[in-house]
N, C-alpha and C positions, 0 to 999 in steps of 0.2 A: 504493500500500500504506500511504501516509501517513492517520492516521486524530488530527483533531484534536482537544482536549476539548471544543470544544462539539458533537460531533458525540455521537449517543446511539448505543452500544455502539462503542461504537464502530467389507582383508583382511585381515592380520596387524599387529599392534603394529609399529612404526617400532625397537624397542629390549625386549630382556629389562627388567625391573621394579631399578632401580639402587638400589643404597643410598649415600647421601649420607654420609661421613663416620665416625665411629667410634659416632657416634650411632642408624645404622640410621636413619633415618627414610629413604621413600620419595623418592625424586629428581622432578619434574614430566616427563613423556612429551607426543612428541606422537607422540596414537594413534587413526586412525580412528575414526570412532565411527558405529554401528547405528541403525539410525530409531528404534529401544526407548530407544536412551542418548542418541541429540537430544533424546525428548520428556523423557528425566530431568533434561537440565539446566534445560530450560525452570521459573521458579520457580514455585511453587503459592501459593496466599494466607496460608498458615505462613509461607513465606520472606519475604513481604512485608507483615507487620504492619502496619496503617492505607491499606491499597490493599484495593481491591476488584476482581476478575476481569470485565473489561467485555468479551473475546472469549477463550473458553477455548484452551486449549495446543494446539496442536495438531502432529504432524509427519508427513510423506511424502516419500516419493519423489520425486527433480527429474529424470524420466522421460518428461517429456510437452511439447513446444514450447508449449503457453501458459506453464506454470509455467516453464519456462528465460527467458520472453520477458519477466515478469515481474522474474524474480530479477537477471537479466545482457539489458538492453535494446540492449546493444551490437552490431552488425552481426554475425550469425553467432552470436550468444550470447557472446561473449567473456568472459572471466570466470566463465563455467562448467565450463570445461573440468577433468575429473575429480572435479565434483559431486556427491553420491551424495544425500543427503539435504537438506529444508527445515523446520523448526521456527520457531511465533510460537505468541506471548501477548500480550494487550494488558490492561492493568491501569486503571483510574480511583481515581484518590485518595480517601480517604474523604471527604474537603468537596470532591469535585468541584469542586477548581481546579485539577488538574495531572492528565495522560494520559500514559503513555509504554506507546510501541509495541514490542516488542521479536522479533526475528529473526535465522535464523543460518542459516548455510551449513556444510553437515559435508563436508570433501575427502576423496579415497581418498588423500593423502599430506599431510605439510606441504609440498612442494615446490610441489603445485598451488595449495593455500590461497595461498603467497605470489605467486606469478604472478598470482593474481587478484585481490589482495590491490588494486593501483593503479588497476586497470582500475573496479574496482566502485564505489572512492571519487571517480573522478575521474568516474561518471556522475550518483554522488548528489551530489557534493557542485555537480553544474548547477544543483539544483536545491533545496538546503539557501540558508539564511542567509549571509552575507559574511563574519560578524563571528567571529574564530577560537576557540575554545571550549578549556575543558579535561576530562581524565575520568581525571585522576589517572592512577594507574602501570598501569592494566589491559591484561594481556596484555602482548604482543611485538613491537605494534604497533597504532597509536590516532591517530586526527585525529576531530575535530570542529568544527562550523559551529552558529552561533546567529545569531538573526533573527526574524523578525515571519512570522507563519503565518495563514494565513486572512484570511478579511474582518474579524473582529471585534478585530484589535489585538492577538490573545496571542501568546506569545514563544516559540521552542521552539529547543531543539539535537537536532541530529542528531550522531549519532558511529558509530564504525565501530573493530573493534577484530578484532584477529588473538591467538587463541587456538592451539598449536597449529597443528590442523589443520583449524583451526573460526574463518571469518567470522562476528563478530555484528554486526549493526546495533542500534542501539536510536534512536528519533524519540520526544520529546519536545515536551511543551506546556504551556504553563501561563497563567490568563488572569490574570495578572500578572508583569509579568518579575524583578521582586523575589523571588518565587518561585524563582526558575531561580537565584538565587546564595544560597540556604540550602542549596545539597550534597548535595539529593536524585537528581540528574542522576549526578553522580563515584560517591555510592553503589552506586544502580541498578547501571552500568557495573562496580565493584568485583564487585558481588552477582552479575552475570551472567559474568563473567570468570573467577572462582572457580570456582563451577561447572562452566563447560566444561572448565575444568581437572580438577576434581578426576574428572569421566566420562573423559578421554583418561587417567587414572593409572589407570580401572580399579575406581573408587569409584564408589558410589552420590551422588548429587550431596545434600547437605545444607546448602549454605553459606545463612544468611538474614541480612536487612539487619541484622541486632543484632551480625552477627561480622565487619561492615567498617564498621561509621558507626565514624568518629573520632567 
């Protein structure tokens, strides 16, 4: 499912709706979420100013032994278990030096997301970079790996983060590894993190890279 830049295109809420404090603002939920509210997290090229759309959004159903065998390669599917939905977008930088691939897993509970939570990192991360990565505060749980990807030398991280009730993946490339430590990687990851979050509160997802770049 790894797609590198020189590659061309490359049931019910968990909880009533909380209010935090004397403030009223909304509390963060973790709440299933509908193949309609996978595809909303997934961001459009408004959320990502200077990226261009190189495979469109897309999400379905994880109904079917190829896509299980895909998603959770493990014996049995492991790390599928109470799967409901799959969501990906893949993006190309506007100067075509940098690609990141992004995907997500929607569970029928948070209880299953975290159960599958090790299982899924510990099959990518066979097959990710060595070199340990960061992706900032995203989500409730995050690791990442960076490395040398392809034949041609470029550098990419993979990372993996627990929303909720929502695995995302995001893969990473850039034909320069200098590229990979100006913060575009921790953003993404912010940008995609956000989002999920804000479809499990029950919001339309609007979060765009201009409301997490430091």
């Amino acid at each position: 499912m790894r797609r590198q830049w020189y590659v061309q295109t490359a049931g019910t809420a968990l909880g009533a709706v909380l209010l935090a404090g004397c403030g009223g603002e909304q509390a963060d939920t973790a709440a299933p979420l509908d193949q309609a509210q996978v595809r909303s997290v997934l961001p459009d090229a408004k959320a990502m100013p200077g990226w261009k759309t190189a495979e469109k959004p897309s999400a379905g159903a994880l109904d079917s032994e190829f896509m299980r065998n895909g998603v959770c390669p493990s014996e049995g599917n492991k790390g599928c278990e109470g799967s409901r939905f799959l969501g990906s977008v893949t993006f190309g930088r506007a100067d075509n030096d940098a690609l990141v691939d992004l995907w997500m897993v929607a569970y029928e509970d948070e209880q299953a997301a975290v159960a599958a939570y090790d299982v899924l990192w510990k099959d990518t991360a066979r097959k990710a970079g060595k070199e340990k990565a960061e992706l900032g505060a995203a989500g409730e749980e995050r690791d990442a790996l960076r490395g040398a990807v392809g034949p041609q030398g470029a550098q990419g991280i993979t990372g993996q983060i627990r929303v909720g009730t929502t695995i995302l993946r995001l893969d990473t490339s850039a034909r320069h590894e200098d590229e990979l430590n100006r913060g575009f990687v921790q953003d993404i990851a912010a940008l995609f993190a956000r989002r999920a979050q804000q479809a499990q509160n029950g919001e339309t997802p609007t979060a765009a890279l201009a409301d997490v770049q430091s």
